[in-house]
LUMZAFI-380692 format. One record per residue (C-alpha): residue number from 1; x, y, z. Coordinates in steps of 0.5 Angstrom, whole numbers, m for minus. Layout:
<pts>
 num     x     y     z
 NUM     X     Y     Z
...
</pts>
This chain:
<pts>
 num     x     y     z
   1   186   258   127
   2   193   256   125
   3   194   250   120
   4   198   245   122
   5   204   244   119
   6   206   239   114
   7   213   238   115
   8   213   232   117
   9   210   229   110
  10   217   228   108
  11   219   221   111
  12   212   219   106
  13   215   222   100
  14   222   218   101
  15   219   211   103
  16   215   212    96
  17   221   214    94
  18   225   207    96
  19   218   203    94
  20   219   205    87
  21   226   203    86
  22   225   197    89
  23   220   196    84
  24   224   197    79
  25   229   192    80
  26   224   187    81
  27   221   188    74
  28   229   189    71
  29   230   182    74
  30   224   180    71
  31   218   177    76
  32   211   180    75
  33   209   176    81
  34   214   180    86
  35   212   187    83
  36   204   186    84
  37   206   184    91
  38   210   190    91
  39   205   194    89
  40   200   191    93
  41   205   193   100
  42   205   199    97
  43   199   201    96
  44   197   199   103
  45   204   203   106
  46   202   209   103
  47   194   207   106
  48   197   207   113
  49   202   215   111
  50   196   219   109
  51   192   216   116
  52   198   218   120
  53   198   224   117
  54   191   227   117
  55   191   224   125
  56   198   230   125
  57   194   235   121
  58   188   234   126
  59   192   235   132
  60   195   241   130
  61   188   244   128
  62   186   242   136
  63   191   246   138
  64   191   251   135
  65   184   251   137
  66   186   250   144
  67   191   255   144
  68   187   261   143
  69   185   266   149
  70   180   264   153
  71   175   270   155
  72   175   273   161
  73   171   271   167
  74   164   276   167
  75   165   281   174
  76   161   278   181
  77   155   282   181
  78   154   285   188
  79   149   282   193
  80   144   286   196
  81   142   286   203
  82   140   280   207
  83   135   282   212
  84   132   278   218
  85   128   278   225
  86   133   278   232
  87   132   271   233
  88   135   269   227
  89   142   274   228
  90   142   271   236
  91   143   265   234
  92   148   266   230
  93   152   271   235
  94   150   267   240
  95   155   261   237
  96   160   266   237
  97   160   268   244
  98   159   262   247
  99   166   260   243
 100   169   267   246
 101   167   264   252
 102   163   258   255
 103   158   260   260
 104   157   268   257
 105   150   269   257
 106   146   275   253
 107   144   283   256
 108   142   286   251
 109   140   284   243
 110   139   290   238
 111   138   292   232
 112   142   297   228
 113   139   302   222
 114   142   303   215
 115   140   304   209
 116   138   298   206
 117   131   298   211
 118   126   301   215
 119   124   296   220
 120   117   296   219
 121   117   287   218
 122   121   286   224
 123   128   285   220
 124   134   288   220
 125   140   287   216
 126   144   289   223
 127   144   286   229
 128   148   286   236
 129   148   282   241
 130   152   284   248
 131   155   278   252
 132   157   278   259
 133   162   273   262
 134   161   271   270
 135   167   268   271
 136   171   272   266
 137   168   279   269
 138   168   281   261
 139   163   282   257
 140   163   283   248
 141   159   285   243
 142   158   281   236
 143   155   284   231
 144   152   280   225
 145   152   284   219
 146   147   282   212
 147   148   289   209
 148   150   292   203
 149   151   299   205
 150   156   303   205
 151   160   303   212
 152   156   297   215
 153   160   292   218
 154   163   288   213
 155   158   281   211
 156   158   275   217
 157   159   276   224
 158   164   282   227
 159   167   281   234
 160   167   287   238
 161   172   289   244
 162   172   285   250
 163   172   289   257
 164   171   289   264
 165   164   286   266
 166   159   289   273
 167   154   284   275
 168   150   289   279
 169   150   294   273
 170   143   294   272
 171   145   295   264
 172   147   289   263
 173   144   285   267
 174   144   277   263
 175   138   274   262
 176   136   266   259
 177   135   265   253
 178   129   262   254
 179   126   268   256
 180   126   270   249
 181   121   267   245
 182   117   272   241
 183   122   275   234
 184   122   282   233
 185   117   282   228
 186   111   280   233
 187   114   285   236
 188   113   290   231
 189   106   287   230
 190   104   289   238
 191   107   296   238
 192   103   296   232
 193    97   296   235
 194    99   301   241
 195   101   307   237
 196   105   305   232
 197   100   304   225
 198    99   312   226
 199   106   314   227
 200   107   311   220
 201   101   313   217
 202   103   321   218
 203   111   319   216
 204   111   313   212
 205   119   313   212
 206   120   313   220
 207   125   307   220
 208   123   302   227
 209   130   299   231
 210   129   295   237
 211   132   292   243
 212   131   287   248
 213   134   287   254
 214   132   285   261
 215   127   288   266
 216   130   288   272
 217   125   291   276
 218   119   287   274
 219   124   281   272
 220   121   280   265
 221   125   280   258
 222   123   287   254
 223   123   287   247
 224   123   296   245
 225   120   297   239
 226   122   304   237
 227   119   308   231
 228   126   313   230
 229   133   313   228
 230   135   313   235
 231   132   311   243
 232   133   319   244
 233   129   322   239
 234   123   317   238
 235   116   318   236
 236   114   312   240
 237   116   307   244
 238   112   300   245
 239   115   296   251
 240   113   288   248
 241   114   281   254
 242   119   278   250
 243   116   272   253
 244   109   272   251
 245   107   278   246
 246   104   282   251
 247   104   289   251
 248   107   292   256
 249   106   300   255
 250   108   307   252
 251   114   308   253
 252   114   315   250
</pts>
């Protein structure tokens, strides 16, 4: 730290200075009265000088204190993953659609494999939810994203393209949210008590994706518990109501 400095003790010394001569002439002139009073004042001058200039020397101390480089800040440490069942990540995308346009209603809500899960507790940290609009005849995707993977979506919800909707497309046939009452890790729990358990059993790392989508043909919200990377390659898919947690079949 660098002292301040003491420049301006100069004044000090020329009041002493003055005080001295005044002193002077008052003993030349004979009055020992004024002289004790003269040293009295002097003394209580010089009192006040060395209290302004300690006070000085302080504040050049503090600044110089102040004035030195701070150190910097310590790098944000990366966040891992955020993984959740599907009702929680439709919630989230559901608000999203609903501000993209108000009657939109849902087709399908799936999960999204990465390498920052397997599945196996019903929680992804990547989720889609798919929305169709009647009266706009569009539909949209957004995609909610926890991950920390490289190449996942970026954290937050991710609008996806808006394109041309078909209502009698049995794919993306919109359901009431309602109907969507059990959470993918009780339906995770069902599918595995049909199979499931075994498929781990013999590969422990087989990654569980899901998706819910509506029956048409028996009207009934379906969740899809598939035990592999993709629905073409699975080992085993469970069909569980989505409704009541019922198992439904053995899809594969």
């Amino acid at each position: 730290m660098k002292m301040a400095s003491f420049a301006r003790m100069e004044p000090l010394a020329s009041s002493v200075e003055m005080l001295e001569t005044a002193l002077s002439v008052e003993r030349n002139s004979g009055g020992q009265d004024r002289i004790r009073s003269g040293r009295r004042l002097g003394r209580g001058i010089l009192c006040r000088f060395s209290r302004a200039a300690l006070i000085v020397a302080l504040l050049g101390v503090l600044n110089a204190c102040s004035s030195e480089p701070t150190k910097p800040a310590e790098p944000p440490k990366p966040e891992g993953p955020e993984l959740i069942t599907g009702r929680s990540a439709f919630q989230k995308v559901y608000i999203a659609a609903r501000g993209w346009k108000p009657d939109a209603k849902p087709y399908r809500l799936d999960s999204m494999a990465t390498s920052d899960g397997n599945g196996h507790d019903g929680k992804w940290a990547v989720w889609r939810g798919s929305f169709a609009s009647a009266t706009q005849r569009a539909v949209k995707s957004y995609t909610w994203s926890g991950s920390a993977a490289d190449g996942a979506p970026s954290r937050g919800v991710n609008p996806g393209i808006e394109d041309s909707y078909n209502p009698s497309n049995s794919n993306t046939q919109v359901f009431d949210i309602a109907f969507l009452k059990i959470d993918s890790d009780q339906a995770f729990g069902t599918a595995q008590k049909h199979g499931g358990d075994k498929v781990l059993e013999k590969a422990p790392d087989t990654p569980v994706i899901y998706v819910c989508d509506w029956n048409h043909n028996t009207n009934e919200l379906v969740w899809h518990v598939i035990y592999g990377a993709n629905r073409e390659g699975a080992k085993l898919t469970v069909s569980v109501n989505a409704s009541t947690g019922e198992f439904i079949r053995v899809e594969k």
